[in-house]
Backbone as ProteinMPNN parsed JSONL, in Angstrom:
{"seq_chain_A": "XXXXXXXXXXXXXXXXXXXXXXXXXXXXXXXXXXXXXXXXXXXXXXXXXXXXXXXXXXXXXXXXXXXXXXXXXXXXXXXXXXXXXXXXXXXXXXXXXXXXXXXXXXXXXXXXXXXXXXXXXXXXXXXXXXXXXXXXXXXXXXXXXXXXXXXXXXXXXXXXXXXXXXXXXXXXXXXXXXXXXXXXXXXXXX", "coords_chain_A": {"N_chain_A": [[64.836, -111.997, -127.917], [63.006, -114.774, -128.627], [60.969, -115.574, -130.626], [57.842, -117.054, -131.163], [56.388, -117.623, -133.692], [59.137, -117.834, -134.735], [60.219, -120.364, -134.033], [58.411, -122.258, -135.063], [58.845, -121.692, -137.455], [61.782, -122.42, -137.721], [61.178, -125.127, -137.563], [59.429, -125.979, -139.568], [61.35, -125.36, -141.62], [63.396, -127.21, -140.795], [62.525, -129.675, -141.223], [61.73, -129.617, -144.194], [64.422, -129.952, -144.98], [65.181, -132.528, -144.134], [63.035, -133.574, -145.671], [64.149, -132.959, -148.298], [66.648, -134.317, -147.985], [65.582, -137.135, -148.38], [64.462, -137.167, -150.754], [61.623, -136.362, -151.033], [59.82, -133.869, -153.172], [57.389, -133.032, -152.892], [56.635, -132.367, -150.096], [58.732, -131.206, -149.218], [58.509, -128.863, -150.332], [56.138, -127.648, -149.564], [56.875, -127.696, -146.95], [58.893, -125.455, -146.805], [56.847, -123.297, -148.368], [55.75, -122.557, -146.26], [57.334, -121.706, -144.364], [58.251, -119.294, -145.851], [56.306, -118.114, -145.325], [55.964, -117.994, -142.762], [58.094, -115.797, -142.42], [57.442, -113.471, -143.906], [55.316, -113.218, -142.704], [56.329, -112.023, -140.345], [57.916, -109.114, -139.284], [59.52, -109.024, -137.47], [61.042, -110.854, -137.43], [64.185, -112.709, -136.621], [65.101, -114.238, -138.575], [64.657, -113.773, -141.275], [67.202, -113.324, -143.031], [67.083, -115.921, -143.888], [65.11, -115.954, -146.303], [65.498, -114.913, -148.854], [67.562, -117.908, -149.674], [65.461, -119.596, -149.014], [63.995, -119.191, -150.899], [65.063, -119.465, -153.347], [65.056, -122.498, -153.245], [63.32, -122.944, -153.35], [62.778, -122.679, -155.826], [64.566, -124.206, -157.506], [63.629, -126.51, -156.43], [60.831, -126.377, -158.282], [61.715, -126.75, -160.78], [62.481, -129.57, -160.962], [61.079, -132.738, -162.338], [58.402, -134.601, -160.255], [58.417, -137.038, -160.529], [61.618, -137.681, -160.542], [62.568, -138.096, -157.924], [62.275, -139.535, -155.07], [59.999, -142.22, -153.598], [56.691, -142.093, -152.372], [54.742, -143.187, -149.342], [51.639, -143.0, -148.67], [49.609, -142.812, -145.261], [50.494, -144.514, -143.399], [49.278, -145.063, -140.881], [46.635, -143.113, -140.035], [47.503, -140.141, -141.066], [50.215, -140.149, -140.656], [53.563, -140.889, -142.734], [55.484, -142.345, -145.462], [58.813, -142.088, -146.92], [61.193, -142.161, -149.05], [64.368, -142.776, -150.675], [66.134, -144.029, -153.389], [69.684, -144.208, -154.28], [72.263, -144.865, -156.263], [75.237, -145.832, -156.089], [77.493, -146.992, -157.24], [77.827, -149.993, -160.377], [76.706, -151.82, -158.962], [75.624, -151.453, -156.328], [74.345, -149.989, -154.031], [72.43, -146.762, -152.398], [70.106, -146.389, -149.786], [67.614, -143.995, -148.32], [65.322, -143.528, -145.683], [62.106, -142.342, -144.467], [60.625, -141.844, -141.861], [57.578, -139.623, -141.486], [55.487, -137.53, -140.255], [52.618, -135.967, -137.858], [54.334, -134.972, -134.941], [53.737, -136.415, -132.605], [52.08, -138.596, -133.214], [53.781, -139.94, -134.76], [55.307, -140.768, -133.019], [53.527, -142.488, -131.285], [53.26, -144.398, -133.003], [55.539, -145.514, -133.313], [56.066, -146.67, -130.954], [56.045, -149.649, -130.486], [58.721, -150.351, -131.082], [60.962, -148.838, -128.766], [61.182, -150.406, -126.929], [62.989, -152.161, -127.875], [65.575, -150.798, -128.23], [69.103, -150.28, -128.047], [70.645, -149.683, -125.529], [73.004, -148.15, -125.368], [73.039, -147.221, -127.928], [71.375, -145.302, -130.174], [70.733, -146.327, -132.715], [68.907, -149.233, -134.516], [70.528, -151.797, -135.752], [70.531, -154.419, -138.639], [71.217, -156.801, -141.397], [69.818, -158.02, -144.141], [68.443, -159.934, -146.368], [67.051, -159.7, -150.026], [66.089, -161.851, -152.002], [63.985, -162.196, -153.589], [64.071, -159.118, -154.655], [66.78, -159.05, -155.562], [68.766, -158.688, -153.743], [70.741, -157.71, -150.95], [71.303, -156.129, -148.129], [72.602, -153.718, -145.601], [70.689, -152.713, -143.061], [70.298, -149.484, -140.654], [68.584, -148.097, -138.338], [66.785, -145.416, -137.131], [64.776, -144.551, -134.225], [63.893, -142.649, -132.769], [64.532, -140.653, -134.578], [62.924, -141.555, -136.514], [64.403, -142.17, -138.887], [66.293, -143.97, -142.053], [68.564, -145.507, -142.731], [70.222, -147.565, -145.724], [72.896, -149.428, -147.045], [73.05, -150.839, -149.887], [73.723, -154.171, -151.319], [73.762, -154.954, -154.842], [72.821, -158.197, -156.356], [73.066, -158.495, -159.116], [74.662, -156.739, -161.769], [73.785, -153.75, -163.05], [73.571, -151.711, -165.937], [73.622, -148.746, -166.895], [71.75, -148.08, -168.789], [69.5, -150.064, -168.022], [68.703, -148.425, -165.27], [68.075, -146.252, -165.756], [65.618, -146.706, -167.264], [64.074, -148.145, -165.478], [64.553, -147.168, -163.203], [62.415, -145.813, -161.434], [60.179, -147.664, -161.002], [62.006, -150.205, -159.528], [62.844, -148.18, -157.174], [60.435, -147.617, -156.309], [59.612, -150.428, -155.338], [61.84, -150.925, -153.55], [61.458, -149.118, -151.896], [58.796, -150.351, -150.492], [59.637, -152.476, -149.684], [61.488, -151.545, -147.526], [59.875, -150.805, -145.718], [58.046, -152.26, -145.065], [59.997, -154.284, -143.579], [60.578, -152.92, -142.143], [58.306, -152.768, -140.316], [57.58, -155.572, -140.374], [59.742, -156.273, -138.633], [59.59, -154.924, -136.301], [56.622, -155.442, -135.527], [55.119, -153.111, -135.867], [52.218, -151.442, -137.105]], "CA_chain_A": [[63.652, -112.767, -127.6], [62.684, -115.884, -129.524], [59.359, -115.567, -131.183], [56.59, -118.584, -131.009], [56.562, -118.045, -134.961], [60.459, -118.387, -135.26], [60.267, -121.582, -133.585], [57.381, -122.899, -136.389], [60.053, -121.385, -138.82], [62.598, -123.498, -137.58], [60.505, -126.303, -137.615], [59.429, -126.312, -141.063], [62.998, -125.372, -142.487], [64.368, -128.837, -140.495], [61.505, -130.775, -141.905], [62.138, -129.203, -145.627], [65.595, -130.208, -145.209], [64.589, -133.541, -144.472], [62.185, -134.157, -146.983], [65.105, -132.962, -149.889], [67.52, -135.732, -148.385], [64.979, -138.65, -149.05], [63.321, -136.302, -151.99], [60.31, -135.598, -150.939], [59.483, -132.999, -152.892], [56.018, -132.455, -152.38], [56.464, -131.973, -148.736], [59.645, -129.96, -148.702], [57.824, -127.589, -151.225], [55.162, -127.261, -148.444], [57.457, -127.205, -145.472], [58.97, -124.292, -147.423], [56.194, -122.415, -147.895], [55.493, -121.958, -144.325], [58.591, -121.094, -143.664], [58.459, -117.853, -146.435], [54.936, -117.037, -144.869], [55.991, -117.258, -141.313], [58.998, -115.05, -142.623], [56.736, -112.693, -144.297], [54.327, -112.1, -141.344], [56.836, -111.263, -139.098], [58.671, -108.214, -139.329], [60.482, -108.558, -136.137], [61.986, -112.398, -137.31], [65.666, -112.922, -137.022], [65.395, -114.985, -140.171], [64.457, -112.956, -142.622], [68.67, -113.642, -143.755], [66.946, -116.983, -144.884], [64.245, -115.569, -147.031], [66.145, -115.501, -150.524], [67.817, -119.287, -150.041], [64.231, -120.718, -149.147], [63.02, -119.16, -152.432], [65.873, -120.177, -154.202], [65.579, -123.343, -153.116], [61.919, -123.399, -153.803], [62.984, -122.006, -157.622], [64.969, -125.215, -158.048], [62.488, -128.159, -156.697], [59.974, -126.515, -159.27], [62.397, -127.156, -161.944], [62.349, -130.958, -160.837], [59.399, -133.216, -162.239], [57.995, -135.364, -158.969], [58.426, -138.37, -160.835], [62.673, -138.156, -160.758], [62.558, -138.239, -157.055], [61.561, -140.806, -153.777], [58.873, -142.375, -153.823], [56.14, -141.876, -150.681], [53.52, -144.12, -149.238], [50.876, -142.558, -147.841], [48.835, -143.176, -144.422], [50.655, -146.166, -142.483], [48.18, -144.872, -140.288], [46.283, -142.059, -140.391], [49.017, -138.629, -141.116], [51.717, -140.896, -140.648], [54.097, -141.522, -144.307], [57.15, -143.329, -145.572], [59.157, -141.472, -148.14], [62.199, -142.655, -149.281], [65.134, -142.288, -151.993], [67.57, -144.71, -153.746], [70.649, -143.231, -154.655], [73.227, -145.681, -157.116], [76.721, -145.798, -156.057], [77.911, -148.393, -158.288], [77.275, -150.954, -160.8], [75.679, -152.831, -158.014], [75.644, -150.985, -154.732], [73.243, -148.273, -153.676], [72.253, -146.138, -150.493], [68.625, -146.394, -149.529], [67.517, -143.098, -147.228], [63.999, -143.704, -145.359], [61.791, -141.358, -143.026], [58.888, -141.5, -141.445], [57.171, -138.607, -140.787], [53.93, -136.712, -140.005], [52.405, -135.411, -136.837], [55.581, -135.82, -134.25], [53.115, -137.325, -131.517], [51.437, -139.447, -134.171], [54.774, -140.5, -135.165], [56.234, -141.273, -131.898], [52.997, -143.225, -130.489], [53.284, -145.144, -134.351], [57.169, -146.251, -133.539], [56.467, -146.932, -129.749], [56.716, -150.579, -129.831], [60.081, -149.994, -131.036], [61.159, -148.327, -127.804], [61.832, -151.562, -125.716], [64.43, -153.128, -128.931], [66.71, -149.795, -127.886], [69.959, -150.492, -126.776], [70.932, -148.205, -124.28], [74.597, -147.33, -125.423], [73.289, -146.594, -129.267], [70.377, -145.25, -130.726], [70.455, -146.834, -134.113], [69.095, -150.729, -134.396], [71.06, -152.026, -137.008], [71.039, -155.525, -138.924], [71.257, -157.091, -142.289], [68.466, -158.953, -144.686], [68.58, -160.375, -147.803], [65.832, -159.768, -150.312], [66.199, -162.807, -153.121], [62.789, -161.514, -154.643], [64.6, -158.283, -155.246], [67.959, -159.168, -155.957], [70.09, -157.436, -153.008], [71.364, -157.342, -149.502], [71.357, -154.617, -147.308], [72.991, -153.593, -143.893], [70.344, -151.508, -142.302], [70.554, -149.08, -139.775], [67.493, -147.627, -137.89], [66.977, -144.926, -135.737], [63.483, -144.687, -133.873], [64.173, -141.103, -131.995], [64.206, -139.765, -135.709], [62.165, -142.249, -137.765], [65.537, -142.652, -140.41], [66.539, -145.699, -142.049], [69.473, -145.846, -144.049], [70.807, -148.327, -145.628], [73.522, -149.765, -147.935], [72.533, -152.508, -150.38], [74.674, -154.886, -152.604], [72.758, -155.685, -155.804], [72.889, -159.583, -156.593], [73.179, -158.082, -160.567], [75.106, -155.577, -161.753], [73.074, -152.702, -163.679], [74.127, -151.105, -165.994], [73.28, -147.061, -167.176], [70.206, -148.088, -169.491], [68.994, -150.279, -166.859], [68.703, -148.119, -164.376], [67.261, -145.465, -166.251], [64.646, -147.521, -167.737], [63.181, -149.052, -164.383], [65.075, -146.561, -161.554], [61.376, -145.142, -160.767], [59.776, -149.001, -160.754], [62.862, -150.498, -158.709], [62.657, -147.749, -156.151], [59.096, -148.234, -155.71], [59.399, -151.724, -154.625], [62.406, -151.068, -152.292], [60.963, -148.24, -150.483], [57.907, -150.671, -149.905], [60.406, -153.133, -148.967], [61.874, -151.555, -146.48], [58.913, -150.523, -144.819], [57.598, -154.367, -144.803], [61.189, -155.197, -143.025], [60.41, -152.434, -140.572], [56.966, -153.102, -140.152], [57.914, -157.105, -139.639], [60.581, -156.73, -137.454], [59.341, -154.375, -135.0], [55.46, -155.87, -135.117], [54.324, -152.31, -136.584], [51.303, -151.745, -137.739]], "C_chain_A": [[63.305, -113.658, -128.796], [60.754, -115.804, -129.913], [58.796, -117.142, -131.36], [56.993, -118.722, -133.38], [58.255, -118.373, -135.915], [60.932, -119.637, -135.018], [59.914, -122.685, -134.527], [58.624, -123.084, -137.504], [60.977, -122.181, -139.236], [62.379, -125.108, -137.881], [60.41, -127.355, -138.909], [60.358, -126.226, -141.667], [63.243, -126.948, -141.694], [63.614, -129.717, -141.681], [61.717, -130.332, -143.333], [63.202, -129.747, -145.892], [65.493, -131.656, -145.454], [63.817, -134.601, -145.281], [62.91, -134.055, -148.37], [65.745, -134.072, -149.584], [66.888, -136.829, -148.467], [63.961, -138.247, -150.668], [62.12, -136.73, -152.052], [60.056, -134.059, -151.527], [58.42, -132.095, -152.945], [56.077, -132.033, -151.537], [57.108, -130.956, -148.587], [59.223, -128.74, -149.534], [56.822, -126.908, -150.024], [55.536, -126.703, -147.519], [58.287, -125.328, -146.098], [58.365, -123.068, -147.56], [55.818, -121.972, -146.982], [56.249, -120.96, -144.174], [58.444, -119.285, -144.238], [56.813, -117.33, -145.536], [54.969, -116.973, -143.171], [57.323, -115.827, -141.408], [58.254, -113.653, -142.641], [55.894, -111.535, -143.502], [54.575, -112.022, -140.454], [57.745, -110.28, -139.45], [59.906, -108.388, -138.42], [61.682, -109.992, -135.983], [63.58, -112.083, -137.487], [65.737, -113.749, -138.453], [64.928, -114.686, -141.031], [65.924, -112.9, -143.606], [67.788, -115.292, -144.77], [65.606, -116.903, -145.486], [64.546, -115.957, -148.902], [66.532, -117.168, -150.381], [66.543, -119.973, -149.582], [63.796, -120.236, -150.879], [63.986, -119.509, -153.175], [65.595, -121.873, -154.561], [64.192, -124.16, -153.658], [61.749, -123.067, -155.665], [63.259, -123.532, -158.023], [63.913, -126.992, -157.68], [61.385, -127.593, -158.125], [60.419, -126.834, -160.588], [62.095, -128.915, -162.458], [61.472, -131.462, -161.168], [59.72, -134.149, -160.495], [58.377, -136.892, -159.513], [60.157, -138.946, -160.697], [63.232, -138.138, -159.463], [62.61, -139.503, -156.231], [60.602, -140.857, -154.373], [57.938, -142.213, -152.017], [54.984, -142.929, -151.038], [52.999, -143.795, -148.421], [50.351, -143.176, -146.625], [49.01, -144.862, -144.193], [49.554, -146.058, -141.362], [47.998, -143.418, -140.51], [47.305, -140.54, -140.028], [50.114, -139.411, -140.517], [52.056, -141.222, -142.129], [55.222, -142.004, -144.18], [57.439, -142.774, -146.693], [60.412, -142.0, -148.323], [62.875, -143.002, -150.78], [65.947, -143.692, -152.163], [68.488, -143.772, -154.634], [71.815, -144.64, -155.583], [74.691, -145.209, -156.966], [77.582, -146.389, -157.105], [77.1, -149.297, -159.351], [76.47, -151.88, -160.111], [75.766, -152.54, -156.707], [74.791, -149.64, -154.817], [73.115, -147.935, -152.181], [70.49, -146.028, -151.017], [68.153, -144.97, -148.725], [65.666, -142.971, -147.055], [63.175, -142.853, -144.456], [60.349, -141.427, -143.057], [58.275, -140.571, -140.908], [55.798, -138.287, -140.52], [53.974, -136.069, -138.596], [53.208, -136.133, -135.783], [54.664, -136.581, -132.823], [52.503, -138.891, -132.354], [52.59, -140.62, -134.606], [55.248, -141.438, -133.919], [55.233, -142.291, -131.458], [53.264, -144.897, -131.727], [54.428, -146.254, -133.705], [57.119, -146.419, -131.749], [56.634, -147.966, -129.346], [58.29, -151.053, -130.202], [61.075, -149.766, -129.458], [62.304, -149.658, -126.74], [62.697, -152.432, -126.596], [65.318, -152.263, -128.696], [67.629, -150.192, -127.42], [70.446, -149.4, -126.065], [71.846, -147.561, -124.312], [74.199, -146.637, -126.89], [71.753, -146.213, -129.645], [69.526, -146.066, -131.927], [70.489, -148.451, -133.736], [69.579, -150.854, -135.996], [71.028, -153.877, -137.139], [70.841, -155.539, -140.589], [70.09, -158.343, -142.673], [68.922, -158.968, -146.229], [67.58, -160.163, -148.463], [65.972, -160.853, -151.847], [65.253, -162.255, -154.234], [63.424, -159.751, -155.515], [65.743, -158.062, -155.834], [68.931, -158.555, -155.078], [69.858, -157.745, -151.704], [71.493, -156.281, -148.784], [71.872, -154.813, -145.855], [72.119, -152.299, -143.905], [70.796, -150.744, -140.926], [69.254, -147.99, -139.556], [67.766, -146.966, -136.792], [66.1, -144.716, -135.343], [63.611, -143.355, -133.433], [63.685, -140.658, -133.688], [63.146, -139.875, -136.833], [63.316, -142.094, -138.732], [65.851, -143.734, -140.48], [67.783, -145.25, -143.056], [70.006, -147.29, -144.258], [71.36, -148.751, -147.034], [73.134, -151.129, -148.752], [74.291, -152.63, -151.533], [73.279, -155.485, -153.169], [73.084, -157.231, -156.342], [73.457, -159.62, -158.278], [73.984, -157.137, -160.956], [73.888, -154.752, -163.188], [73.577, -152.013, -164.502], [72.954, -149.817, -166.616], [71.66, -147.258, -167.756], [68.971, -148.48, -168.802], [68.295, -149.67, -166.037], [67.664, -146.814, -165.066], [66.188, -145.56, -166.764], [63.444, -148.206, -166.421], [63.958, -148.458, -163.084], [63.627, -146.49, -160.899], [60.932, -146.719, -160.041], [60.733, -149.989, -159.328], [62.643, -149.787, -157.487], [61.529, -147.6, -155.455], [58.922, -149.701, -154.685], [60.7, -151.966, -153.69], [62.19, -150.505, -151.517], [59.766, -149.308, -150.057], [58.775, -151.885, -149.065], [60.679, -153.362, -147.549], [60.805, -150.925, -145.692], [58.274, -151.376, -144.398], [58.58, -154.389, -143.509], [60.884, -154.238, -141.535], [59.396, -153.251, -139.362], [56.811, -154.601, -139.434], [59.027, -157.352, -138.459], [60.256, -156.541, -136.085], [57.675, -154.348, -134.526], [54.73, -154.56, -135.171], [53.009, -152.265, -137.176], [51.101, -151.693, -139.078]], "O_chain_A": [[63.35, -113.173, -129.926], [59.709, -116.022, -129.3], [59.444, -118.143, -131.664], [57.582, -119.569, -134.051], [58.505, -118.834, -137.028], [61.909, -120.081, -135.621], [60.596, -123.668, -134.819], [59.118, -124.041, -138.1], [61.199, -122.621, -140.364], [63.155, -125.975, -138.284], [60.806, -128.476, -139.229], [60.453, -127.106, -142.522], [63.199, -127.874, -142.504], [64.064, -130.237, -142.701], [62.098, -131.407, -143.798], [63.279, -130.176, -147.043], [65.636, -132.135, -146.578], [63.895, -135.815, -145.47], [62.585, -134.709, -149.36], [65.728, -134.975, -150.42], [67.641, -137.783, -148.664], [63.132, -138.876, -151.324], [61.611, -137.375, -152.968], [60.047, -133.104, -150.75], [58.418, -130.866, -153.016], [55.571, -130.913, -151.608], [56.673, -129.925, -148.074], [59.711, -127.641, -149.272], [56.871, -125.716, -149.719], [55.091, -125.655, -147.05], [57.994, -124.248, -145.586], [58.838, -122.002, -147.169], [55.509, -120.782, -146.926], [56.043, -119.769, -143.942], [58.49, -118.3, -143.501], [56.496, -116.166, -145.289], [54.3, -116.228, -142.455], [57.392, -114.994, -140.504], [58.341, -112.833, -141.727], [55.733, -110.315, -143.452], [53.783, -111.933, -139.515], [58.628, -110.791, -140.139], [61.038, -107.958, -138.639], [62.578, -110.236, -135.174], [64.065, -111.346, -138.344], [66.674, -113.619, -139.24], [64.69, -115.59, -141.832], [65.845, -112.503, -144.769], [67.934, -115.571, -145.96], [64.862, -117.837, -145.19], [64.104, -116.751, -149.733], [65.75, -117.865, -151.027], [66.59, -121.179, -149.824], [63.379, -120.967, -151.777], [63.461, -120.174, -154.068], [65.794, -122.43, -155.64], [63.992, -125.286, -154.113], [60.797, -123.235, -156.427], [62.444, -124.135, -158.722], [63.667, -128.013, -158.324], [61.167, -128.445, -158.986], [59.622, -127.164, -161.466], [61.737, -129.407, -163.528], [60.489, -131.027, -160.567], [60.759, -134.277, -159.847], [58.599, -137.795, -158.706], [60.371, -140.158, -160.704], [64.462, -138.158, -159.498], [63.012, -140.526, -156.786], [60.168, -140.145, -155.278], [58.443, -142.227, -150.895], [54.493, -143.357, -152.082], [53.428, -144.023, -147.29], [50.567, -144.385, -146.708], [48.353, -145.863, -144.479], [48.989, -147.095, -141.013], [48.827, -142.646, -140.993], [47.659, -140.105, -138.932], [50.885, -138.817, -139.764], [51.185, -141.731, -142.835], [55.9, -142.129, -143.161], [56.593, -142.799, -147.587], [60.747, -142.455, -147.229], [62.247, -143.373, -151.771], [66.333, -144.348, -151.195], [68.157, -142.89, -155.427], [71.871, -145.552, -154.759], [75.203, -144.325, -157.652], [78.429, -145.7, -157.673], [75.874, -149.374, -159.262], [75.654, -152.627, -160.651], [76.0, -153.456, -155.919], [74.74, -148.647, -155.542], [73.496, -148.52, -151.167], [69.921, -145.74, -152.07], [69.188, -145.007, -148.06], [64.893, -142.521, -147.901], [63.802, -142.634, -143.419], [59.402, -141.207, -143.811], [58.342, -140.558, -139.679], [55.002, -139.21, -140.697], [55.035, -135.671, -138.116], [53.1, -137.336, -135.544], [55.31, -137.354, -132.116], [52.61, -140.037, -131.916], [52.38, -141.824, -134.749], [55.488, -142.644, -133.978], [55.848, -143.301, -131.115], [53.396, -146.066, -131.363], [54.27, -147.471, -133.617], [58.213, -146.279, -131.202], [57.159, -148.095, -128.24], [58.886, -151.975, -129.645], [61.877, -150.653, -129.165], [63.416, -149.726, -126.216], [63.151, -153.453, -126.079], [66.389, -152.82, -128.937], [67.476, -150.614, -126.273], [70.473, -148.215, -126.398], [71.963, -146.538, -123.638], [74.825, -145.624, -127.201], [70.921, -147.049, -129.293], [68.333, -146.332, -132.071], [71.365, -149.018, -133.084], [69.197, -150.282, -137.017], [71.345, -154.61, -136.202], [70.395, -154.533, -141.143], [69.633, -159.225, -141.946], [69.554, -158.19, -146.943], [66.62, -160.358, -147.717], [65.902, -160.179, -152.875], [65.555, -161.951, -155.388], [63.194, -159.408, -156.674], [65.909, -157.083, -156.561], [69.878, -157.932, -155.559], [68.719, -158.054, -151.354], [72.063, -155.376, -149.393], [71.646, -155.773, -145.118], [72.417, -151.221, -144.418], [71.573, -151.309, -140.156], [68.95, -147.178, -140.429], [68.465, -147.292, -135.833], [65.651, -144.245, -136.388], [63.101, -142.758, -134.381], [62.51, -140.367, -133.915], [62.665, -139.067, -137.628], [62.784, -141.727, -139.779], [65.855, -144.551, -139.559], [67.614, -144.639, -144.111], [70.215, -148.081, -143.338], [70.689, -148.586, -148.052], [72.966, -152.24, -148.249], [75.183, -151.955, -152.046], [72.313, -156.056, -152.663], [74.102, -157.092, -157.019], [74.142, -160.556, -158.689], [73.993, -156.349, -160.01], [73.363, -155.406, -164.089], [74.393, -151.306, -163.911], [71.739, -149.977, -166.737], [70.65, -146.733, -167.288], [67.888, -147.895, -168.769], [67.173, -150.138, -165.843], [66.507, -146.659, -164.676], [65.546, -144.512, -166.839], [62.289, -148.604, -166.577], [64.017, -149.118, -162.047], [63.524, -147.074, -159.819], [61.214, -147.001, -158.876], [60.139, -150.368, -158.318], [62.252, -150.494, -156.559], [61.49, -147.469, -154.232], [58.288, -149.878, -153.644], [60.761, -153.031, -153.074], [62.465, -150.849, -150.367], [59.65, -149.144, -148.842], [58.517, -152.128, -147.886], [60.487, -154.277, -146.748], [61.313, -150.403, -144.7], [57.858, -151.307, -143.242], [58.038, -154.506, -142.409], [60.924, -154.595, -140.357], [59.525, -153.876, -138.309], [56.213, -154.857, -138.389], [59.136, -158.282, -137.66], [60.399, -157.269, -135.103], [57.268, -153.649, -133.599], [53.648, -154.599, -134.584], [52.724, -153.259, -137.843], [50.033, -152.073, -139.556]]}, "name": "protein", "num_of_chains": 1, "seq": "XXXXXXXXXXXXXXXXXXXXXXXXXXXXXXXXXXXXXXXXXXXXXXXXXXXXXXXXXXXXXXXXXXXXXXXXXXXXXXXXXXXXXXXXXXXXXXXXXXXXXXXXXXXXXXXXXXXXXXXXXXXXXXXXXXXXXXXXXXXXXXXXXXXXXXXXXXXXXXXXXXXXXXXXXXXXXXXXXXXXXXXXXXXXXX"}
């Protein structure tokens, strides 16, 4: 028998998971804790096997400061956010990873004039934009079902090590707002 609170459990572990691959980890610290306290106050949970790797896992974000992470932007509307990571492949190529989350009705009514740009064979809208002001190119790829954005950029510059370490936090600030503009403008968002 499936318990109402193993369901929650589940819930918050996805969403934890989620929030590490764009590093969030304010949230996935949160979604985490749930998880050990719906663990906790059930005796009768099948997942009590994932008790130790949530606290493990909650050992190692506290290690992390918040600052060597994503960056988030609170309240596109009210409990709706945008969190999102850059990751550096190269001297001048990076991966972007974007998510919008909050309350999944909140979310879904947020991204509903999306809905009618769907094509019907693929989930993901995908195109490419240039940002001159930022120096880089990107092929996005959007999926509205999930709220994810990824996307590959070419940097106009190449970067090198000091660079990047010097102005990663600053830089990824102004591409996560970026790409939340490009959403925001394409799909007449609020």
């Amino acid at each position: 028998m499936v318990l109402k609170s193993d369901v929650e459990m589940v819930k918050a572990y996805k969403e934890s998971r989620m929030d590490i691959w764009v590093g969030n980890r304010e949230n996935s610290l949160k979604n985490l804790e749930k998880c050990l306290m719906y663990i906790k106050n059930n005796n009768e949970s099948g997942l009590k096997v994932l008790f130790d790797p949530i606290e493990k896992t909650i050992e190692s974000w506290n290690k992390i400061e918040s600052n060597q992470l994503g960056c988030t932007i609170d309240n596109l509307v009210p409990n709706v956010n945008f969190s999102g990571i850059l990751l550096y492949s190269g001297l001048n190529s990076g991966e972007f990873r974007g998510r919008i989350y909050g309350s999944s009705l909140i979310v879904s009514e947020y991204l509903n004039p999306i809905q009618g740009c769907i094509n019907k064979e693929t989930l993901n809208l995908n195109w490419v934009t240039v940002n001159t002001m930022g120096g880089f190119t990107a092929k996005i790829s959007f999926n509205p079902s999930n709220a994810i954005l990824i996307a590959n950029l070419i940097f106009h510059q190449i970067f090198d090590d000091q660079t990047i370490k010097n102005n990663r936090i600053v830089i990824q600030e102004e591409i996560c707002r970026f790409f939340l503009r490009e959403i925001k403008n394409k799909f007449n968002l609020i």
